[in-house]
C-alpha positions as CSV (number, residue, x, y, z in Angstrom):
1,X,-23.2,4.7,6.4
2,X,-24.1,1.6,4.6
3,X,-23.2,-2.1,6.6
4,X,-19.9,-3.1,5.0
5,X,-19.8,-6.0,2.8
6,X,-17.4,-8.2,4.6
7,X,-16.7,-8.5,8.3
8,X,-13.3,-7.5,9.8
9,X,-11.6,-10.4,11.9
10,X,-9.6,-10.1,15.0
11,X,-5.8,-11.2,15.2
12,X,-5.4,-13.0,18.9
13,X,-2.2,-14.9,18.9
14,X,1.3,-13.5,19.6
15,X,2.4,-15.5,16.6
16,X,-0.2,-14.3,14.1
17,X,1.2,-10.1,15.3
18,X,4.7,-11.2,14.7
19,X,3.7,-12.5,11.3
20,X,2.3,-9.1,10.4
21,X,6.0,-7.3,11.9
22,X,7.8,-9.7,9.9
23,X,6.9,-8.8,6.4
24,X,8.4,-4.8,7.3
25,X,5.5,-3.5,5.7
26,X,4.6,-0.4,7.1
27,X,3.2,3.2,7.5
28,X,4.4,5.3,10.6
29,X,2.0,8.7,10.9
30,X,2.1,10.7,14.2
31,X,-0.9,8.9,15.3
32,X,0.0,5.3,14.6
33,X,1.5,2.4,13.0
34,X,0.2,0.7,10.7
35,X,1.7,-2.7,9.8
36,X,0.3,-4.7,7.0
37,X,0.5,-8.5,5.5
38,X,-1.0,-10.4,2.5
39,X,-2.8,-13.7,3.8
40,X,-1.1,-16.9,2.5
41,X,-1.4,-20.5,3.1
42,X,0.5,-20.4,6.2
43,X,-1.8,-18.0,8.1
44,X,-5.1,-17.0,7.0
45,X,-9.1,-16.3,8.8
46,X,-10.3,-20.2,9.4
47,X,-13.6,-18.2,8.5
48,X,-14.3,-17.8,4.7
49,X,-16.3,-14.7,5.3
50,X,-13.7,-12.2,7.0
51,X,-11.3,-11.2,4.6
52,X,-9.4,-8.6,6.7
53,X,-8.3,-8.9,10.1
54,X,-7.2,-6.6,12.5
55,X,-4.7,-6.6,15.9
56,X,-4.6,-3.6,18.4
57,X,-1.5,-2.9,20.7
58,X,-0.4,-0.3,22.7
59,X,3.1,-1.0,24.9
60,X,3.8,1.3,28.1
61,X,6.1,3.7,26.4
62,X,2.3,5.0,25.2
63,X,1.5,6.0,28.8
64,X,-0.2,4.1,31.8
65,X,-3.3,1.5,32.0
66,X,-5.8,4.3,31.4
67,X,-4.1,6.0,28.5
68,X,-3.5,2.7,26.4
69,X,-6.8,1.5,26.7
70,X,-7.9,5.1,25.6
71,X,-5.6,4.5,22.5
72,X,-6.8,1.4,21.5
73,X,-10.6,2.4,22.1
74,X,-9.6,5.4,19.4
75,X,-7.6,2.3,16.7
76,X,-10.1,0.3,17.1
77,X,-13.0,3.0,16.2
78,X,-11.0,4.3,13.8
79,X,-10.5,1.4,12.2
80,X,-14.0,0.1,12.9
81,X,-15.1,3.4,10.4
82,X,-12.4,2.7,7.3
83,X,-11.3,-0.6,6.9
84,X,-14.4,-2.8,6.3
85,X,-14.8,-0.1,3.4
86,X,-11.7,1.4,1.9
87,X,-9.0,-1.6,3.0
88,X,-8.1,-4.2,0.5
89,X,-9.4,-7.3,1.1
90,X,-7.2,-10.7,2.1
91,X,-4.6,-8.7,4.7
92,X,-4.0,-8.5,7.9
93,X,-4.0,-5.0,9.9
94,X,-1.9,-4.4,12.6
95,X,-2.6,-1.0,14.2
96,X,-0.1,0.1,16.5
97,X,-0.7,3.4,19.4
98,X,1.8,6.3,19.6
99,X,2.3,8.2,22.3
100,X,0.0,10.7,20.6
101,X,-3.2,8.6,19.8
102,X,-4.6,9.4,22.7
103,X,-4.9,13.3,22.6
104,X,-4.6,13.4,18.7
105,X,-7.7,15.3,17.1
106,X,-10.2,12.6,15.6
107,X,-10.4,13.6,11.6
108,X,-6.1,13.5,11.8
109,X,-6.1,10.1,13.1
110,X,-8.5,9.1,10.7
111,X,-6.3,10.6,8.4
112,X,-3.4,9.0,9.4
113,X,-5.1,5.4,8.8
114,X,-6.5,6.7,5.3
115,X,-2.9,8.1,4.3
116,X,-1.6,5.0,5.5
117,X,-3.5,2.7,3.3
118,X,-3.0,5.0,0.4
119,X,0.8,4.4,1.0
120,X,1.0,0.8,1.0
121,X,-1.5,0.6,-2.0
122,X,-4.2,-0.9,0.2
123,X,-6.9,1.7,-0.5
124,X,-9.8,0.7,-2.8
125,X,-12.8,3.2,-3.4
126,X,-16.1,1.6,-2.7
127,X,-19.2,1.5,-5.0
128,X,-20.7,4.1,-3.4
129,X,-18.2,6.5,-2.2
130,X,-18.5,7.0,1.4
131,X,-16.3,10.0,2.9
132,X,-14.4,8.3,6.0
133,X,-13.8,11.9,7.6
134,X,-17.9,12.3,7.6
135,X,-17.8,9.0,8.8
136,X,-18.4,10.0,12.4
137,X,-16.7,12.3,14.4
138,X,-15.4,10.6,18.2
């Protein structure tokens, strides 16, 4: 796979997740949530370069320590293999675990993330097309 174009950011802040809930923009899939906003002048990356930025949560009703962690590990792979190429740039991702991320088979959860993107209109085909289901398998 080809090194992405643009790095992905990290969301840190409590306020900068409750930004992304606010705006109700979202895709639920059996394997996450995916909860989306548009950068403005309010809140957007100090840094120039990253032009998507991405939060990770997983609250107890997921399972306990060792299952969450397992959850987020998969969202952040996951989203490690498709956003910095298919996601529109200048948003802010936040994925959220189900109580299935942990045991759901890999290519559905990267198929969850795809479909979500498709849904909200945040999908964009690279130059070279790159398969995100041949992406890696994990």
């Amino acid at each position: 796979m080809t090194a992405p174009d643009r790095a992905v950011g990290r969301l840190m802040r409590r306020p900068e997740f409750l930004a992304v809930a606010g705006t109700r923009r979202k895709h639920v899939a059996p394997g996450l949530i995916l909860q989306v906003r548009r950068h403005d002048d309010r809140q957007h990356p100090a840094d120039g370069r990253v032009v998507v930025r991405l939060g990770l949560t997983a609250s107890r009703k997921v399972g306990n320590a060792v299952v969450r962690n397992r959850a987020r590990r998969r969202l952040r792979e996951a989203a490690r293999q498709i956003l910095p190429h298919f996601a529109m740039p200048g948003h802010d991702f936040v994925l959220v675990a189900r109580g299935g991320t942990a045991g759901r088979p890999w290519l559905d959860l990267l198929g969850d993330l795809t479909a979500g993107l498709k849904r909200l209109g945040l999908w964009r085909e690279p130059p070279s097309a790159v398969n995100p289901a041949a992406a890696g398998e994990g």
